[in-house]
C-alpha positions as CSV (number, residue, x, y, z in Angstrom):
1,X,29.2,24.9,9.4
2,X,28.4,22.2,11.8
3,X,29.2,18.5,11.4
4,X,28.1,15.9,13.5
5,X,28.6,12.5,13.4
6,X,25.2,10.3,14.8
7,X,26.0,6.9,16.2
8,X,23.3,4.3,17.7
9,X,24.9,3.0,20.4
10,X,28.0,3.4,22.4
11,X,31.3,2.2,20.5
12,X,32.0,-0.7,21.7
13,X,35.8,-1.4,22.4
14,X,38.3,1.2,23.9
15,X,41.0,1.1,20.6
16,X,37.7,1.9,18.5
17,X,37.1,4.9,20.4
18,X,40.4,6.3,20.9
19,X,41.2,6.7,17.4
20,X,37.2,8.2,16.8
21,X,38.2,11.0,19.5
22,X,41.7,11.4,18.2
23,X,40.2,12.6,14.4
24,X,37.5,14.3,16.2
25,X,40.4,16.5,18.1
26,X,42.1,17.0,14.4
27,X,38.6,17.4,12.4
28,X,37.8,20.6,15.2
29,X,40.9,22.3,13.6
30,X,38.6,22.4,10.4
31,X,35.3,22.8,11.4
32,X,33.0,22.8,14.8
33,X,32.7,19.0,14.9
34,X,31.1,16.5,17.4
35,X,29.9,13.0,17.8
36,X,26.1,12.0,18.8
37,X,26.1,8.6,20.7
38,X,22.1,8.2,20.7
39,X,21.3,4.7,23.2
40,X,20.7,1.2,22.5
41,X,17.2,0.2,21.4
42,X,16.2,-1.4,24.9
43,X,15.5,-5.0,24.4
44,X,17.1,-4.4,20.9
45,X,18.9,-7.9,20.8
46,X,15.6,-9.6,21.9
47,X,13.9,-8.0,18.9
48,X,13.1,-8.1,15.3
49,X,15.8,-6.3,13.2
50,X,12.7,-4.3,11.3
51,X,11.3,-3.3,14.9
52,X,14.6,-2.0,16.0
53,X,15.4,-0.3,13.3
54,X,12.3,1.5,14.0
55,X,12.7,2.1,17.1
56,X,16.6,3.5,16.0
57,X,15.3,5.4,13.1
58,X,12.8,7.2,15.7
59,X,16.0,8.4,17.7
60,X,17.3,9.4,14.6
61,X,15.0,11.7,13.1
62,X,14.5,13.2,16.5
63,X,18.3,14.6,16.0
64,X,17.4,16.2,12.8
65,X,15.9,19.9,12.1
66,X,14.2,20.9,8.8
67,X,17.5,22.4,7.3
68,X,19.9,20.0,8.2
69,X,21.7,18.0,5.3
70,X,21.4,14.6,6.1
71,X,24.4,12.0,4.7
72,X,23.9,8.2,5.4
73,X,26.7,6.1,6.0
74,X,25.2,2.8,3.9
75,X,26.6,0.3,1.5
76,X,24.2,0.9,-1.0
77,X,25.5,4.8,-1.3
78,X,27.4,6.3,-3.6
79,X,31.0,5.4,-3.8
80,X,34.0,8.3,-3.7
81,X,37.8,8.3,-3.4
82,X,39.2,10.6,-0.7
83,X,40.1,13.4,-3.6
84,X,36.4,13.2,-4.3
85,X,34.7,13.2,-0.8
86,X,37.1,16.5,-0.5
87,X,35.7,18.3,-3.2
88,X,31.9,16.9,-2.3
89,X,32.8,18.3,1.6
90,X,34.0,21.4,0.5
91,X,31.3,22.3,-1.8
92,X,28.8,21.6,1.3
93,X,30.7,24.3,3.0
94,X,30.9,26.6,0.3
95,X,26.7,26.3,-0.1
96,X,26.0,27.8,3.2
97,X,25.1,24.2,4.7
98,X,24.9,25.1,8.4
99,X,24.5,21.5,9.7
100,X,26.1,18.7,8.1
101,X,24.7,15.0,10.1
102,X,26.6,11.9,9.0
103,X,24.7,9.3,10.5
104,X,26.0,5.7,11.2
105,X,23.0,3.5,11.9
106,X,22.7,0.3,14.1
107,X,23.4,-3.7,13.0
108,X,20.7,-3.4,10.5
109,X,21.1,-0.5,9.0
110,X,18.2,2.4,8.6
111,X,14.6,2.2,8.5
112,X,12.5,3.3,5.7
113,X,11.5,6.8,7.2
114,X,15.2,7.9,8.0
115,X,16.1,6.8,4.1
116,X,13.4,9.0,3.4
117,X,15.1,12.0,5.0
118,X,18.0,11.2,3.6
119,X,19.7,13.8,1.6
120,X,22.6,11.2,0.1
121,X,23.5,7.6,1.0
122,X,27.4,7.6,0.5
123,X,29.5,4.6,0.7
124,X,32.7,3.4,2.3
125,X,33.6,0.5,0.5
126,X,31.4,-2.0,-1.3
127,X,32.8,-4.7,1.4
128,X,30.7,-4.4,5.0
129,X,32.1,-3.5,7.6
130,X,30.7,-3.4,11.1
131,X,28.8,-0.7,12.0
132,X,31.2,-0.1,14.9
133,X,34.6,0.1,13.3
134,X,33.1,2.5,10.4
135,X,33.3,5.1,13.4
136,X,37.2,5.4,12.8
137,X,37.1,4.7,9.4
138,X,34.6,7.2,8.5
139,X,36.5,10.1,11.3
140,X,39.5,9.3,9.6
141,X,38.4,10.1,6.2
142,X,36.8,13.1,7.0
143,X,39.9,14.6,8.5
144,X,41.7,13.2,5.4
145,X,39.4,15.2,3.2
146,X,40.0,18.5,5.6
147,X,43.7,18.0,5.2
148,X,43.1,17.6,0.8
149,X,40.9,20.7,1.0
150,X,43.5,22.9,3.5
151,X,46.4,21.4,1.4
152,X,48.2,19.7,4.3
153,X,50.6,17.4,4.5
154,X,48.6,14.3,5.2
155,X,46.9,13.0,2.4
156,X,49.7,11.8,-0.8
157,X,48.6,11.1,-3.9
């Protein structure tokens, strides 16, 4: 199976993407894994937020193929511990997935048409956070799930 992680937008700050590359290096132990920086919405700032997530969801879908399953990375998903989101990644992988896309959206989240090709909405945290630093959170946890389902030493519980 692949996994691949699709991000609007370069990640902002250098701290932010050393520790996104540093779980990408440990998640490729696990699994053919890679991050999909798709560009800025030009003009994006100068824009309505329902035009550029538009124009983002657009990008988006342009990633996808037919058989892809499609997780978004939204507040209003569903809600896991780590324990779970292990057992929910391992069945994916046990299903014959052959392409799993995580997808981070921009500032304003997703538009309409990429909710629609949505497989599942899961959810970090009911608190927001931005949608920059929910690259290393959400790398993290996805090694931390590969480490519950290989039985390694770094997840205790």
């Amino acid at each position: 199976m692949t996994i691949d992680l699709i991000l609007i937008g370069k990640t902002d700050t250098d701290e932010i993407a050393a520790l996104v590359s540093d779980y990408s290096k440990r998640i490729n132990r696990y699994a053919k894994f890679s991050v999909v920086m798709l560009p800025d919405v030009r003009g994006g700032r100068k824009m309505p937020s329902d035009v550029q997530k538009q124009a983002e969801g657009e990008m988006i879908l342009r990633q996808l193929t037919p058989g892809d399953h499609v997780v978004l990375l939204d507040e209003r998903g569903t809600e896991m511990r780590s324990v779970e989101f292990a057992s929910w990644l391992d069945k994916r992988m046990s299903t014959g997935c052959k392409r799993l896309c995580f997808i981070v959206g921009g500032p304003y989240g997703f538009s309409k048409e990429v909710y629609d090709r949505a497989d599942v909405m899961v959810s970090l945290s009911r608190m927001t956070f931005s949608h920059q630093i929910i690259r290393a959170i959400f790398a993290e946890q996805l090694y931390r799930a590969f480490s519950i389902i290989h039985n390694t030493p770094y997840h205790h519980e």
